[in-house]
N, CA, C and O of each residue as an XYZ file, in Angstrom:
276
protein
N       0.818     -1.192      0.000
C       0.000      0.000      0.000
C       0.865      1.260      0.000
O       0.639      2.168     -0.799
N       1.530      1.298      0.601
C       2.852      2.194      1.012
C       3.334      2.748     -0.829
O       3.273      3.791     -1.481
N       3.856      1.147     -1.079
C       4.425      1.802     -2.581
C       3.669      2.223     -3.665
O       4.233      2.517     -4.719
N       2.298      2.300     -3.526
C       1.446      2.813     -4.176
C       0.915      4.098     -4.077
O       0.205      4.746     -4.845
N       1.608      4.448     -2.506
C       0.960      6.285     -2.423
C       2.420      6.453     -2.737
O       2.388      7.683     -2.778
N       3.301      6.248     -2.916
C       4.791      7.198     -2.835
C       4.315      7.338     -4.437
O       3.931      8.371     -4.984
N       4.482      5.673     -5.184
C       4.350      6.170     -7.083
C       3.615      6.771     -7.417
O       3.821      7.022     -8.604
N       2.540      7.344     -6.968
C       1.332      8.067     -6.918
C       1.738      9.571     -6.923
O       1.635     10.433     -7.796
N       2.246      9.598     -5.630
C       2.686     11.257     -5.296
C       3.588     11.424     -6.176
O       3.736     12.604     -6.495
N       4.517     10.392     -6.898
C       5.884     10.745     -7.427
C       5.215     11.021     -9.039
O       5.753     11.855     -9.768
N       4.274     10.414     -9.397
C       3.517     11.168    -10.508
C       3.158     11.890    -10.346
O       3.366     12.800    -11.149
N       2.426     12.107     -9.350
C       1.619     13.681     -9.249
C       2.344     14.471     -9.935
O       2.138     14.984    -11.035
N       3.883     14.602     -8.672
C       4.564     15.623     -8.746
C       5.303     16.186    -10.331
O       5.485     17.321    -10.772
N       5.574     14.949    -10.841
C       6.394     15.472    -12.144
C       5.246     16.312    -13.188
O       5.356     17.421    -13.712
N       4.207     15.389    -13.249
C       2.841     15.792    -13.813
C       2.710     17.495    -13.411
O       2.662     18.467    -14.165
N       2.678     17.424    -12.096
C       2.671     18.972    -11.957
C       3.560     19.818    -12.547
O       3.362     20.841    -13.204
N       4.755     19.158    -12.171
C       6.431     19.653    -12.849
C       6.112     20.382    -14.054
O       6.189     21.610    -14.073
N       5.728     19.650    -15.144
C       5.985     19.672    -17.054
C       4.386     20.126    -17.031
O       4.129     20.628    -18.124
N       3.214     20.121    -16.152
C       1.917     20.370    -17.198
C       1.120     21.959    -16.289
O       1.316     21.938    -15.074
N       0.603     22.754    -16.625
C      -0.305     23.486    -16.116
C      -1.761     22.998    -16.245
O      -2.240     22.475    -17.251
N      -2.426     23.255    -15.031
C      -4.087     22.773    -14.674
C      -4.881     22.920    -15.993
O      -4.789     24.005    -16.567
N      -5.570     22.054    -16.482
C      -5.438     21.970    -17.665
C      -5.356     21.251    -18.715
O      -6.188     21.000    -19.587
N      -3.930     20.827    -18.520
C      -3.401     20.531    -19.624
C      -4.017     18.950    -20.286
O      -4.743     18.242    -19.587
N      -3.639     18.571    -21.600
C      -3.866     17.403    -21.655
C      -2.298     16.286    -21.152
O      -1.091     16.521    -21.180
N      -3.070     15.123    -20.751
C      -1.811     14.364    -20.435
C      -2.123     13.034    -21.828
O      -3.276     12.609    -21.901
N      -1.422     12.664    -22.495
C      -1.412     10.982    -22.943
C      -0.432     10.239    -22.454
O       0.783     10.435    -22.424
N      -1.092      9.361    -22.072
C      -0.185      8.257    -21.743
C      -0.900      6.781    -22.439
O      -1.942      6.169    -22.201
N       0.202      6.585    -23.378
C      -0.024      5.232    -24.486
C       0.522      4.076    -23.827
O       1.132      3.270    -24.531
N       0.394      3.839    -22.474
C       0.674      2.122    -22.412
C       0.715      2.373    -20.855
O       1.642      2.182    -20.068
N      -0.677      2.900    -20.621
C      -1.974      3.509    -19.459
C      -1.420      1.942    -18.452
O      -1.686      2.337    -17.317
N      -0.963      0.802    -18.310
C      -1.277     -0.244    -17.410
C      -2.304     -0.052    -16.551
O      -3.453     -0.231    -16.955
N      -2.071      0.311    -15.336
C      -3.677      0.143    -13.988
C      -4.117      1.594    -13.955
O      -4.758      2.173    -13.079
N      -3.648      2.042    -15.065
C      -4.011      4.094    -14.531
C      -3.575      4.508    -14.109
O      -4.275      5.518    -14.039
N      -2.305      4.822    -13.278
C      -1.753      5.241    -11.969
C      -1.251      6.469    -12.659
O      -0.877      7.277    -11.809
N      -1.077      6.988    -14.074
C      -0.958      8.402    -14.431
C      -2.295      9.135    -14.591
O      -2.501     10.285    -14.203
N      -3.346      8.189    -15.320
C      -4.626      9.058    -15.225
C      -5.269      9.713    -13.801
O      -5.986     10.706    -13.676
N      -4.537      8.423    -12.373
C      -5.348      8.926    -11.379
C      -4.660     10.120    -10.891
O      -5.438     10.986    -10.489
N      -3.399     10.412    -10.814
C      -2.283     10.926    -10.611
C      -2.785     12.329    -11.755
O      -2.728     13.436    -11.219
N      -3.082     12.312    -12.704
C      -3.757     13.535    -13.013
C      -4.872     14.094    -12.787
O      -5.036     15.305    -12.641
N      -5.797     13.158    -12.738
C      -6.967     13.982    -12.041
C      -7.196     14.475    -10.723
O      -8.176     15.143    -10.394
N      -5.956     14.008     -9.738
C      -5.745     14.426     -8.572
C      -5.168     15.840     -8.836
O      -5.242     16.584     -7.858
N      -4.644     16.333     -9.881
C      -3.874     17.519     -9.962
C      -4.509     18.009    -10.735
O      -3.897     19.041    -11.012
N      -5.828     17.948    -11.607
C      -6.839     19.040    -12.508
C      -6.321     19.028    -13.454
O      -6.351     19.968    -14.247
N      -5.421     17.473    -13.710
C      -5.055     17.629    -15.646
C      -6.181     16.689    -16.493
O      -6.427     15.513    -16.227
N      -6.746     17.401    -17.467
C      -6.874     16.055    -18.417
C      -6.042     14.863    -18.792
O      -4.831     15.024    -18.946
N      -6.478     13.919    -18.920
C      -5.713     13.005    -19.437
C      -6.351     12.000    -20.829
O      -7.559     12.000    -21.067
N      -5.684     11.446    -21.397
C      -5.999     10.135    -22.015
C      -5.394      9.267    -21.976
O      -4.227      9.655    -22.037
N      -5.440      8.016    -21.892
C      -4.804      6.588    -21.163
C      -5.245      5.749    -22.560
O      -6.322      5.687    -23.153
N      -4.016      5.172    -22.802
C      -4.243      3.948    -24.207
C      -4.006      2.663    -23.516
O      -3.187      2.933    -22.637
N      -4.311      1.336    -23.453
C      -3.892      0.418    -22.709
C      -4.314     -0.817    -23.790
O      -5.509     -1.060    -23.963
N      -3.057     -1.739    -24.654
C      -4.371     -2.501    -25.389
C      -4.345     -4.302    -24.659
O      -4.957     -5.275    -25.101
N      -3.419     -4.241    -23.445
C      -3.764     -5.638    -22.688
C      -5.311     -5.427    -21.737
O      -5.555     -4.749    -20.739
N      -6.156     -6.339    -22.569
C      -7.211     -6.520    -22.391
C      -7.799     -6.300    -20.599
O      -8.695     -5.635    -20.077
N      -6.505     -7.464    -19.977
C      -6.215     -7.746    -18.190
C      -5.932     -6.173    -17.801
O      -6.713     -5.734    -16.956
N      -5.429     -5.712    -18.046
C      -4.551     -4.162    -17.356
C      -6.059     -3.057    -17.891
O      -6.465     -2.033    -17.341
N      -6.332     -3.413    -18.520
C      -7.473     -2.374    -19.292
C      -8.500     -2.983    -18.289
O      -9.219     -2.071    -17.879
N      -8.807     -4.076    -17.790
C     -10.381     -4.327    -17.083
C      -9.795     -3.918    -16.000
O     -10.561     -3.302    -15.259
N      -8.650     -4.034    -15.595
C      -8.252     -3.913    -14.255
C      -8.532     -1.839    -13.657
O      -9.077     -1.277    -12.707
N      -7.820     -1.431    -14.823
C      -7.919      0.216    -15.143
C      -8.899      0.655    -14.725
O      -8.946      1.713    -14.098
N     -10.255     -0.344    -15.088
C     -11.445     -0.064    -15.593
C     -12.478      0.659    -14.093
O     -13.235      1.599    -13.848
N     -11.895     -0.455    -13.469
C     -12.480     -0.966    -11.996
C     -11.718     -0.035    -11.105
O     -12.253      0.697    -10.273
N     -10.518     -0.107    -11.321
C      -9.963      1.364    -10.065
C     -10.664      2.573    -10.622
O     -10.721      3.441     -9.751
N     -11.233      2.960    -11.784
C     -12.039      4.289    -12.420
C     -12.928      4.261    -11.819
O     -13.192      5.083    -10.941
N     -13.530      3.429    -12.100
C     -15.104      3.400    -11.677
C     -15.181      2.952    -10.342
O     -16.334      2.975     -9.910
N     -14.364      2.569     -9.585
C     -14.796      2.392     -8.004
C     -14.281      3.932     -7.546
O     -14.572      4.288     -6.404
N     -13.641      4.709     -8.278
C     -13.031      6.392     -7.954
C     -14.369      7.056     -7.748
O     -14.713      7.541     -6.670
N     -15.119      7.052     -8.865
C     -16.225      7.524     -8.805
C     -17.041      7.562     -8.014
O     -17.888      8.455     -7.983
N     -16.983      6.670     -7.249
C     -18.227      6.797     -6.046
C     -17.796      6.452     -4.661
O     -18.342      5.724     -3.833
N     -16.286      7.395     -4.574
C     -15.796      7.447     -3.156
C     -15.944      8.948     -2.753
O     -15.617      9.319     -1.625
């Protein structure tokens, strides 16, 4: 759990680094989301490409359980 808020914050931060609130982010090989969540924690757009089917349902389910916390 631990190494999941540090890679988290450690996206945030660069995300913040290189983008203004705003901005769009892509990220083409999206695995569990951890840049999309990592941007919407910081008010960036994003788009996430992911084409392993497993990592994409998995994506799917940390999104949509976001939604209704």
């Amino acid at each position: 759990m631990i190494i999941k808020i540090i890679i988290s914050q450690i996206l945030r931060y660069f995300i913040e680094l290189c983008t203004n609130p705003g901005d769009m982010v892509l990220d083409t090989f999206a695995g569990s989301g951890s840049t999309g969540m990592a941007c919407k924690e910081a008010g960036r757009k994003y788009t996430l490409i992911e084409r392993d089917t497993k990592m994409f349902t998995l994506m799917k389910k940390k999104f949509d359980n976001d939604l209704f916390e």
